[in-house]
VMD Tcl script that draws the C-alpha trace (Angstrom):
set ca {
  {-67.20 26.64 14.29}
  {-64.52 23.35 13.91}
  {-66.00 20.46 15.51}
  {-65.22 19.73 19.07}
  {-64.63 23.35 20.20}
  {-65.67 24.52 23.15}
  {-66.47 28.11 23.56}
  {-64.26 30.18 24.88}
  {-60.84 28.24 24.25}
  {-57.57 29.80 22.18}
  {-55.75 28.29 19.64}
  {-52.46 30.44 19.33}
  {-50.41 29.62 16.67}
  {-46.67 30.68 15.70}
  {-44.66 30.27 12.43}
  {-41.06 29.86 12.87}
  {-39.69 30.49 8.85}
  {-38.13 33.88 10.09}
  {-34.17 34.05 9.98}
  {-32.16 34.47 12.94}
  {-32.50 37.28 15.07}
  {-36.02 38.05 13.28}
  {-39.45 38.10 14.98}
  {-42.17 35.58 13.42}
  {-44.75 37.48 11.51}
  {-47.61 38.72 13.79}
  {-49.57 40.49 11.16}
  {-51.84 38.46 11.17}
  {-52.12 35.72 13.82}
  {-54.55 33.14 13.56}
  {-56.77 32.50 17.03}
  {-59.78 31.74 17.88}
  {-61.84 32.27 21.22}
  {-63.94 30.02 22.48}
  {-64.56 30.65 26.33}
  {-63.08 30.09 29.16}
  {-59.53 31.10 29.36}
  {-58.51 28.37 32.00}
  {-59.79 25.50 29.51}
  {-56.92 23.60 28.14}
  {-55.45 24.28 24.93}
  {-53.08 24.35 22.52}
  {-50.14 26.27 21.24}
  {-49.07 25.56 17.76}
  {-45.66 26.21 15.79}
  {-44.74 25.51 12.21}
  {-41.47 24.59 11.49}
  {-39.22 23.95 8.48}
  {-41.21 25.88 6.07}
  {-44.42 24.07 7.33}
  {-42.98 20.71 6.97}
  {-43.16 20.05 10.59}
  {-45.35 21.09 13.33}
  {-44.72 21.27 17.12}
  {-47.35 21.85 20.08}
  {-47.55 22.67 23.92}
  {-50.17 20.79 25.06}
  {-51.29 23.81 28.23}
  {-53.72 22.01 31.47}
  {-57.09 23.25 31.96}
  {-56.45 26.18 35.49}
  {-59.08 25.44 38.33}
  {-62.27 24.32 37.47}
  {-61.00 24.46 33.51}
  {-62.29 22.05 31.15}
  {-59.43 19.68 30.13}
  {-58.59 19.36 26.22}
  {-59.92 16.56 24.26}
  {-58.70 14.20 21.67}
  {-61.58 15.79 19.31}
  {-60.75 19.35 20.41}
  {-57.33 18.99 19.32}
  {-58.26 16.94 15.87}
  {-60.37 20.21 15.15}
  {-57.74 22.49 15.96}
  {-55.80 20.52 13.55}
  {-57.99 20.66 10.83}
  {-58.81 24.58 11.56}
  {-54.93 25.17 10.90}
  {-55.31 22.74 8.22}
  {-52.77 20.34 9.17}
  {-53.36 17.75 7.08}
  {-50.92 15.39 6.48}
  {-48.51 13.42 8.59}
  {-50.66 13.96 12.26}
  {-48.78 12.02 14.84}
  {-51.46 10.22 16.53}
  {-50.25 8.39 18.98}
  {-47.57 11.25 19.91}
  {-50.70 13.38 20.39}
  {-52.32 10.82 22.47}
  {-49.85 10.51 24.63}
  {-48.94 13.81 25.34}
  {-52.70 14.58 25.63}
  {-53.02 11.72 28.80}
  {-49.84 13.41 30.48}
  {-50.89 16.78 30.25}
  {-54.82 16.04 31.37}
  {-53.32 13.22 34.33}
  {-50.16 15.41 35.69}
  {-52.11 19.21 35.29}
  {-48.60 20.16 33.34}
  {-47.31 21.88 31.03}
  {-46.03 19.02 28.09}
  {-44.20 21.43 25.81}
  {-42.50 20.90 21.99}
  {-44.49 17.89 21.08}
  {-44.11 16.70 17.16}
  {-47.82 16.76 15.73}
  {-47.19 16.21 12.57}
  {-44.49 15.98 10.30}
  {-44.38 15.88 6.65}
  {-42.45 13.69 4.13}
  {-39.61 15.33 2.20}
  {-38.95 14.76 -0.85}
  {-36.63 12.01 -2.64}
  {-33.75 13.53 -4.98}
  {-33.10 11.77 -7.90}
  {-29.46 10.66 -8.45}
  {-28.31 10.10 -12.03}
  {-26.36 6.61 -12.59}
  {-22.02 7.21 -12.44}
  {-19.02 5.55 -11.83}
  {-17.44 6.62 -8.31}
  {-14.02 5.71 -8.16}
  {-13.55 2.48 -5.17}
  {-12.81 4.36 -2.06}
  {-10.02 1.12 -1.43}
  {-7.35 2.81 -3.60}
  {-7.27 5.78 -1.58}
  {-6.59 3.59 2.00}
  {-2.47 4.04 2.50}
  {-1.85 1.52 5.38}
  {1.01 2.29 7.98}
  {2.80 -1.03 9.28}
  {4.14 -0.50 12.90}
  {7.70 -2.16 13.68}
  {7.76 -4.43 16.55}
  {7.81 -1.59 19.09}
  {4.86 -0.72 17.76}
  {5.40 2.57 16.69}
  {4.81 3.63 12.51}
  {7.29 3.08 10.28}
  {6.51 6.14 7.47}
  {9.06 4.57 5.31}
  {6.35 2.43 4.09}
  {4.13 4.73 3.29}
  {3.29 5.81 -0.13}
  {1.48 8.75 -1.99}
  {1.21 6.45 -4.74}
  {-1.60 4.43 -5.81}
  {-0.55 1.82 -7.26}
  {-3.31 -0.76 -8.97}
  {-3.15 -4.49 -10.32}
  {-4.24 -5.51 -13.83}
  {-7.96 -6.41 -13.62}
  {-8.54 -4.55 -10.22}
  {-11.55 -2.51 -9.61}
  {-10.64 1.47 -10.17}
  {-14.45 2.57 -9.67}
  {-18.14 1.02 -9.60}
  {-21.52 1.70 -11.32}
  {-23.65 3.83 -9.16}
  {-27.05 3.39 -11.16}
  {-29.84 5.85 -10.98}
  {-31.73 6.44 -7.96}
  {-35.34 7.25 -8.49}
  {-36.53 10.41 -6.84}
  {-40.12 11.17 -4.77}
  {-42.12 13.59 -4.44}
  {-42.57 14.62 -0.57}
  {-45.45 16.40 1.09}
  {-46.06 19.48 3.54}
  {-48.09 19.06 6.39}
  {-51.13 21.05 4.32}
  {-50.56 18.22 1.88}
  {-49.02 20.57 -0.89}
  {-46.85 17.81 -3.25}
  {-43.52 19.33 -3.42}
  {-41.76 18.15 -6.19}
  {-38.28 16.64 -6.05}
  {-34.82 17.68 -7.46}
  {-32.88 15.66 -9.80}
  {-28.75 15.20 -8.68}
  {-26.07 14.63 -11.76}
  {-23.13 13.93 -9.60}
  {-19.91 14.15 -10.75}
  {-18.40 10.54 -11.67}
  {-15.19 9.42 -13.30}
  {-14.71 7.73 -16.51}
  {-12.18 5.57 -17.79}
  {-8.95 6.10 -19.85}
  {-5.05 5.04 -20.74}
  {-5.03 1.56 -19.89}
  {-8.42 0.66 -18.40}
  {-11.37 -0.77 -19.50}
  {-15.44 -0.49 -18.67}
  {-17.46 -3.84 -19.06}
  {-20.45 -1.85 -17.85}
  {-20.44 -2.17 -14.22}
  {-16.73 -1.42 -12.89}
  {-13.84 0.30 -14.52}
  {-10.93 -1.99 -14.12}
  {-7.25 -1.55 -14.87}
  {-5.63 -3.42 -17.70}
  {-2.22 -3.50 -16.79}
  {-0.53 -3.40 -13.25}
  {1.04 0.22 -12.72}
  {0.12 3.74 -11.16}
  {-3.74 5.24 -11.16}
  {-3.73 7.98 -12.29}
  {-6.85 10.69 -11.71}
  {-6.77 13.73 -14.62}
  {-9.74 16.20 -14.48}
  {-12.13 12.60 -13.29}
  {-10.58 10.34 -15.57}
  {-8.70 7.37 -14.53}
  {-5.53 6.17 -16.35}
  {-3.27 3.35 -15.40}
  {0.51 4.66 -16.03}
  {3.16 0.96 -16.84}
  {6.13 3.15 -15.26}
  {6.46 5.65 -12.15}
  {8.90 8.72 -12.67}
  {9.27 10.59 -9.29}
  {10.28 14.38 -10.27}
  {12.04 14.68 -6.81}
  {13.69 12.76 -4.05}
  {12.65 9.70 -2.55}
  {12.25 9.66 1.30}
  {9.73 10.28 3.73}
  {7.86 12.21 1.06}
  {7.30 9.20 -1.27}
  {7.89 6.16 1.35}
  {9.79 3.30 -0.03}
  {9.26 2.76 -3.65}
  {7.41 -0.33 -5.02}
  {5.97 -0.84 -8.36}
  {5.45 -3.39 -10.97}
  {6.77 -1.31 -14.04}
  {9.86 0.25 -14.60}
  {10.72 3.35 -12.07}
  {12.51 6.71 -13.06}
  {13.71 8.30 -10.13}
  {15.58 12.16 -11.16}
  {16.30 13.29 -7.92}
  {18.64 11.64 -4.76}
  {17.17 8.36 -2.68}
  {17.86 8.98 1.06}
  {19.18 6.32 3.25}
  {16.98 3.54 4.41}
  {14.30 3.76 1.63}
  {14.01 0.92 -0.51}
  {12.94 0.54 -3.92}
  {11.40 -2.40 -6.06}
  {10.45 -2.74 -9.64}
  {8.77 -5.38 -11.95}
  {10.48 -3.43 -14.51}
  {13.98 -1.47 -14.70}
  {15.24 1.48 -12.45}
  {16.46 4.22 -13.76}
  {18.25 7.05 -11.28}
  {19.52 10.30 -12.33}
  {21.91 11.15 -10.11}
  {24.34 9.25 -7.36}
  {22.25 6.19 -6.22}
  {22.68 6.00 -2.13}
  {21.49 2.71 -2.20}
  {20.15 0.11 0.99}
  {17.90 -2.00 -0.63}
  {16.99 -2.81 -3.92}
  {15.19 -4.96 -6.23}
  {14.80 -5.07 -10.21}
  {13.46 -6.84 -12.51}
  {15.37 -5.82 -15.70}
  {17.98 -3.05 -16.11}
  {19.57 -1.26 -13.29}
  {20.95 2.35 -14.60}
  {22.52 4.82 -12.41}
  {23.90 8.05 -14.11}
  {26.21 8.71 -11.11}
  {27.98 5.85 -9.14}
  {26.46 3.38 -6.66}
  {27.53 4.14 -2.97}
  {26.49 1.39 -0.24}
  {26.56 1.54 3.40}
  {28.54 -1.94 3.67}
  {25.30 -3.82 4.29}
  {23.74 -2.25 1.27}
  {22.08 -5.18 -1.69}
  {21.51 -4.74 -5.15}
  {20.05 -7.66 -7.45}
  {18.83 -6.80 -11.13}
  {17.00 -9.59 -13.28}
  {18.88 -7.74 -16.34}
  {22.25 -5.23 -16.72}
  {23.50 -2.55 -14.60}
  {25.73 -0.05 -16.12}
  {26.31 3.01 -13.89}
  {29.86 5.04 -13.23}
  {31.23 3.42 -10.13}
  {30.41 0.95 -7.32}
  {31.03 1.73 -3.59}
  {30.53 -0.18 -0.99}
  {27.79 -2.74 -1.77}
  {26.40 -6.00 -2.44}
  {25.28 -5.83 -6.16}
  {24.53 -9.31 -8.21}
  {22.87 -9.01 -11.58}
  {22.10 -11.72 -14.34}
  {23.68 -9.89 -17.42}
  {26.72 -7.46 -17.80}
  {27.76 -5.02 -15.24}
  {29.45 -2.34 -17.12}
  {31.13 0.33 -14.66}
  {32.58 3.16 -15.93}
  {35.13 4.24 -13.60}
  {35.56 1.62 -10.50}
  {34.29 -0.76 -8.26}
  {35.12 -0.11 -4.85}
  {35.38 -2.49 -1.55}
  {32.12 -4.22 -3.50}
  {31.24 -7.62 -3.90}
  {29.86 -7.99 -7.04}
  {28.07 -10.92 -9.16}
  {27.17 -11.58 -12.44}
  {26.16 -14.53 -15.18}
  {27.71 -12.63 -17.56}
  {30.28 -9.92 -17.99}
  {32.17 -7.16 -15.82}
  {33.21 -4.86 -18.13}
  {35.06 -1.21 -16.45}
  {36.39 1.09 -19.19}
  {40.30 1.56 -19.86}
  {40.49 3.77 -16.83}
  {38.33 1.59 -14.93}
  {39.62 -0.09 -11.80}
  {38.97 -2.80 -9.28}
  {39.70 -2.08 -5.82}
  {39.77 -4.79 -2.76}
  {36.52 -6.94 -2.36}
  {35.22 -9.82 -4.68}
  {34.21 -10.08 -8.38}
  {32.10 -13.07 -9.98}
  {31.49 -13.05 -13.64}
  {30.64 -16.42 -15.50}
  {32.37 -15.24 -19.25}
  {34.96 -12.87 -17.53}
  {36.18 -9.59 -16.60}
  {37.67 -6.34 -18.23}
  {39.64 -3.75 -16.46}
  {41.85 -0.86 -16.58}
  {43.67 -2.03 -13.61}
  {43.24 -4.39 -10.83}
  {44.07 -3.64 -7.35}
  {46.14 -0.73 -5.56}
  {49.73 -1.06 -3.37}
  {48.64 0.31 -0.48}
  {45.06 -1.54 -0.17}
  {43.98 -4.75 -0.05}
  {43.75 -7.45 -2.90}
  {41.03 -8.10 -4.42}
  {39.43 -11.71 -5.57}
  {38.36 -12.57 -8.62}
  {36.44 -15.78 -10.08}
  {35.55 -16.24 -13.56}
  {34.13 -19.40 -15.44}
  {31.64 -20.56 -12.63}
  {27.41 -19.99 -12.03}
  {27.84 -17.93 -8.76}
  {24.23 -19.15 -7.75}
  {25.26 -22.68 -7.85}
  {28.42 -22.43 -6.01}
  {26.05 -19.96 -2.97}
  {23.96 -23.20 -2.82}
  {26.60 -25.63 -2.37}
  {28.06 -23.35 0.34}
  {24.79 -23.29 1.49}
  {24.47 -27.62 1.58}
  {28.09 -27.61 2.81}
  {27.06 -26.07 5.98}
  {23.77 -27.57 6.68}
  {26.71 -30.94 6.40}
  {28.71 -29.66 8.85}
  {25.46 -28.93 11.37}
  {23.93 -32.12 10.80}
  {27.35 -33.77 11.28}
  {28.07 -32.02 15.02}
  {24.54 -33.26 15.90}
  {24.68 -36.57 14.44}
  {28.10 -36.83 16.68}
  {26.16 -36.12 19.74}
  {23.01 -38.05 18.95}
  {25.09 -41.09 18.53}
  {27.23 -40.39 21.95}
  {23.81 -39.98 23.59}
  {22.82 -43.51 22.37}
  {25.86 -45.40 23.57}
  {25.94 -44.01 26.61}
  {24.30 -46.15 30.02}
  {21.93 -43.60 31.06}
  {18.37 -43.17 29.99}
  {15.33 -45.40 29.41}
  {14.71 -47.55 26.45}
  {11.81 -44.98 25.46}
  {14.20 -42.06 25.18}
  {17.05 -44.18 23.43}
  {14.06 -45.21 20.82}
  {13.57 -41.77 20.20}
  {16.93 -40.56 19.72}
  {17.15 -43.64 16.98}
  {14.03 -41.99 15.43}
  {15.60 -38.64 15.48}
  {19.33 -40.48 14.28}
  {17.57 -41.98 11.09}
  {16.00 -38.40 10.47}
  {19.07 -36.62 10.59}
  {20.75 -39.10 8.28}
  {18.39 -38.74 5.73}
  {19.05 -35.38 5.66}
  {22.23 -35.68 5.37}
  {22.03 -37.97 2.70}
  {19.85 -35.90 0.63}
  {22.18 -32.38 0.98}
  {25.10 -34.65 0.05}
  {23.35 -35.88 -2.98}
  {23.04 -31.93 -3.79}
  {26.45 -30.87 -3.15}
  {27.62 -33.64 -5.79}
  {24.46 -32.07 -8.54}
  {26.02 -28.96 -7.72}
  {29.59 -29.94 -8.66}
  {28.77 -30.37 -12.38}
  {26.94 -27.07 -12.68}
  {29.39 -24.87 -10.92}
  {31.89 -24.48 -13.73}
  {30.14 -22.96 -16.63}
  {32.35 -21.31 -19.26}
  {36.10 -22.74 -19.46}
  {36.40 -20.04 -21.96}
  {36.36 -16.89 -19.32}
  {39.23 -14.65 -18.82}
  {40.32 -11.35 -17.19}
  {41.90 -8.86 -18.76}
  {43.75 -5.79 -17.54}
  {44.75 -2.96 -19.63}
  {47.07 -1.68 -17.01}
  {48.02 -3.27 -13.87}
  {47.57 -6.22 -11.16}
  {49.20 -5.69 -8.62}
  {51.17 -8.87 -6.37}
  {48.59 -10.23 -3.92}
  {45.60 -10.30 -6.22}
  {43.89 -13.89 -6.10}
  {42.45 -15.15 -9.56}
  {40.32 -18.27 -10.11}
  {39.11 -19.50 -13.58}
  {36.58 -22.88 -12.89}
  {37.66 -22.87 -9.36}
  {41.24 -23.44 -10.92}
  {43.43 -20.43 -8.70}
  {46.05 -18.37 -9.72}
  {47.66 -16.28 -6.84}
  {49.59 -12.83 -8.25}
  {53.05 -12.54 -6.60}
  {54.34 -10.19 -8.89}
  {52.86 -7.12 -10.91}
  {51.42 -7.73 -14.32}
  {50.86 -5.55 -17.20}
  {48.71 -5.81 -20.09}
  {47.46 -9.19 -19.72}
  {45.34 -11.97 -20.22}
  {44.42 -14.83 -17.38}
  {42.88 -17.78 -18.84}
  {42.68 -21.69 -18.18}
  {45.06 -23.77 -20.28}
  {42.73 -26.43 -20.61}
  {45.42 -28.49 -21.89}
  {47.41 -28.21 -18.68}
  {44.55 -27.58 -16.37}
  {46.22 -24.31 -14.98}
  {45.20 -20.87 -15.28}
  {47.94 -18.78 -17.17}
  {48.86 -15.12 -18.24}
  {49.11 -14.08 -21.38}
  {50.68 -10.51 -22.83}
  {47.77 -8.22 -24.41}
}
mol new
graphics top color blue
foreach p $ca { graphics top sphere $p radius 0.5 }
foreach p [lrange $ca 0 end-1] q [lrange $ca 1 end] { graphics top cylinder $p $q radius 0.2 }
display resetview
């Protein structure tokens, strides 16, 4: 007999491994009688495929014998629960059940320790690249346009981390049986085009687009976007060059560290390039629409935009109601024509024709740094704002009214303004001697300019009244004037 038993008690005891729907096994059910039937006692239930085991501690009826801390340490070992015994758990329920005469039902007895998997060392890829934020526009609401399918990675930035190897443990049953623990080979990345592995991280070598091929990461210098670009793709930025083959919807912008290729008609509101700007099909602005390009553009024709570059623009066809700057050439093809708006070129422009009857003139400068003379503008009116308020500072001093203490602060203020002044004068004068850079530009028009058009060579003007054909405008630097000469 297990020590502490009193004759006539029960031990019942269930196992709960079936599968739903199933009846435990009661072939052979373990209990033991040991008197009186209104004793307390026990009913036990293993769990979990005997890695846990629950009880419901039952009050002694009438004149019953309450349960004991030894009774139920005996019952314990009878079932041969050896490992993981929740004293205190037991304790406690023991006191409740013996104090209150109740029922204390589903108590956890013991419990045994699973075991441990082991976890093989790999690189998991950082979970950072894969976080697309959303900016909200001042009402608050998301603009999509920003965001991006793309993931796109500086050089030296984290692409995934080490995960080393996790030791496993062996774990326990409540008998005490060892069970032995499984060993986990997850599924890591590993590094390729363009990254490198110092041992801990895999980090990208050159800024561009990740790039995840059957778990290996590759860092791509240029992004080539099979389709359209809209809600689909977000606006488009990227550090390498960018090759987009299908149309760009309007109001989605697109920056490159590199150059821009587009395969078809470019319906352009914003953007930015680095180097070359090539358009297979013509440029076609909304009116507010900018273009700048660190290198060339070439494309077939310009529509309705704001498009500055740093070397040659070369337009087959026309530019149309554009404004248009370079530090270089314009160059449209025999055919090509300009029509209304502005042109800038430092070295000069050449055209099939220049202007039409029925439309407006366009302008035309040649022979000056288009950057130099936008920051004298620039200088020229912060002069004429500083001026208006100097004017009224100074009318504010004469005048009776006031306190010494203000009229001491509007001299402060005077003396402030007037260095300012003095210091965007001093620029507009720099600027003077940098505007004019090439006395050598010209224009020149294989067909036609028609009366009205307005050409300037080193800010020297020349104003069309009548048609010319097949000619050259230059500056006469003898005379200072900017003549025509037959082709």
């Amino acid at each position: 007999m297990a020590p502490g038993f009193l004759p006539g008690a029960e031990i019942i005891m269930e196992k709960e491994d079936s599968s739903p729907g199933e009846k435990p096994d009661t072939q052979n059910p373990q209990s033991i009688l040991l008197g009186n039937r209104n004793d307390g006692n026990l009913s036990i239930t293993f769990l979990d495929n005997d890695m846990e085991v629950r009880a419901d501690f039952i009050p002694p009826l009438g004149k019953g014998t309450p349960l004991t801390m030894e009774q139920v340490q005996g019952i314990l070992e009878k079932l041969n629960i050896l490992y993981g015994v929740r004293r205190d758990a037991v304790e406690e329920a023991l006191d409740q059940c013996n104090t209150s005469r109740k029922l204390i039902k589903d108590v956890v007895v013991a419990k045994g320790a699973p075991p441990v998997s082991e976890i093989t060392e790999y690189f998991e890829i950082n979970p950072h690249l894969n976080q697309i934020s959303a900016p909200a526009d001042d009402k608050s609401r998301i603009d999509y346009r920003s965001r991006s399918p793309f993931i796109i990675v500086k050089k030296d930035q984290a692409l995934a981390r080490l995960r080393p190897r996790r030791a496993g443990k062996e774990g326990k049953n409540v008998h005490g049986v060892v069970l032995p623990y499984a060993v986990v080979r997850p599924e890591g990345v590993s590094g390729g085009a363009n990254t490198r592995n110092d041992g801990k991280l895999i980090l990208a070598e050159i800024n561009g687009q990740l790039i995840e091929n059957q778990r290996e990461l590759s860092v791509q210098d240029s992004l080539v976007i099979k389709g359209a670009v809209g809600y689909g793709t977000g606006n488009i930025i990227f550090p390498g060059d960018v090759v987009i083959e299908g149309p760009v919807s309007d109001g989605f912008k697109i920056y490159s560290g590199g150059s821009i290729t587009i395969k078809q008609t470019f319906d352009v509101t914003d953007v930015v390039t680095k180097g070359d700007l090539n358009v297979a099909g013509g440029i076609i602005g909304r009116g507010a629409a900018l273009v700048k390009a660190g290198g060339a553009v070439r494309t077939k024709f310009i529509e309705n935009c704001r498009l500055a570059a740093r070397k040659t623009i070369t337009v087959d066809s026309g530019i149309i109601n554009s404004s248009i700057f370079t530090l270089e050439n314009i160059n449209l093809g025999e055919k090509g024509m300009i029509l209304g708006g502005e042109a800038y070129a430092v070295h000069g422009i050449k055209a099939g024709g220049i202007g039409k009857k029925t439309g407006k003139a366009p302008r035309l400068h040649c022979g000056i740094d288009f950057t130099a003379q936008q920051e004298k503008e620039k200088n020229n009116n912060q002069l004429r704002i500083l001026a208006a308020k100097l004017a009224k500072i100074r009318e504010m001093i004469a005048a009776p009214e006031g306190s010494a203490e203000q009229r001491e602060k509007m001299e402060e203020l005077l003396h402030r303004l007037e260095a300012e002044q003095q210091k965007a004068a001093a620029r507009v004068s720099d600027l003077l001697g940098q505007i004019n850079t090439d006395e050598d530009a010209a224009v020149e028009v294989i067909g036609e300019i028609v009366a009205g058009t307005l050409i300037e060579i080193c800010q020297v003007a020349l104003f069309v009244a009548e048609p010319l054909r097949r000619v050259r405008i230059r500056l006469d630097k003898a005379t200072g004037k900017v003549i025509s000469e037959t082709l």
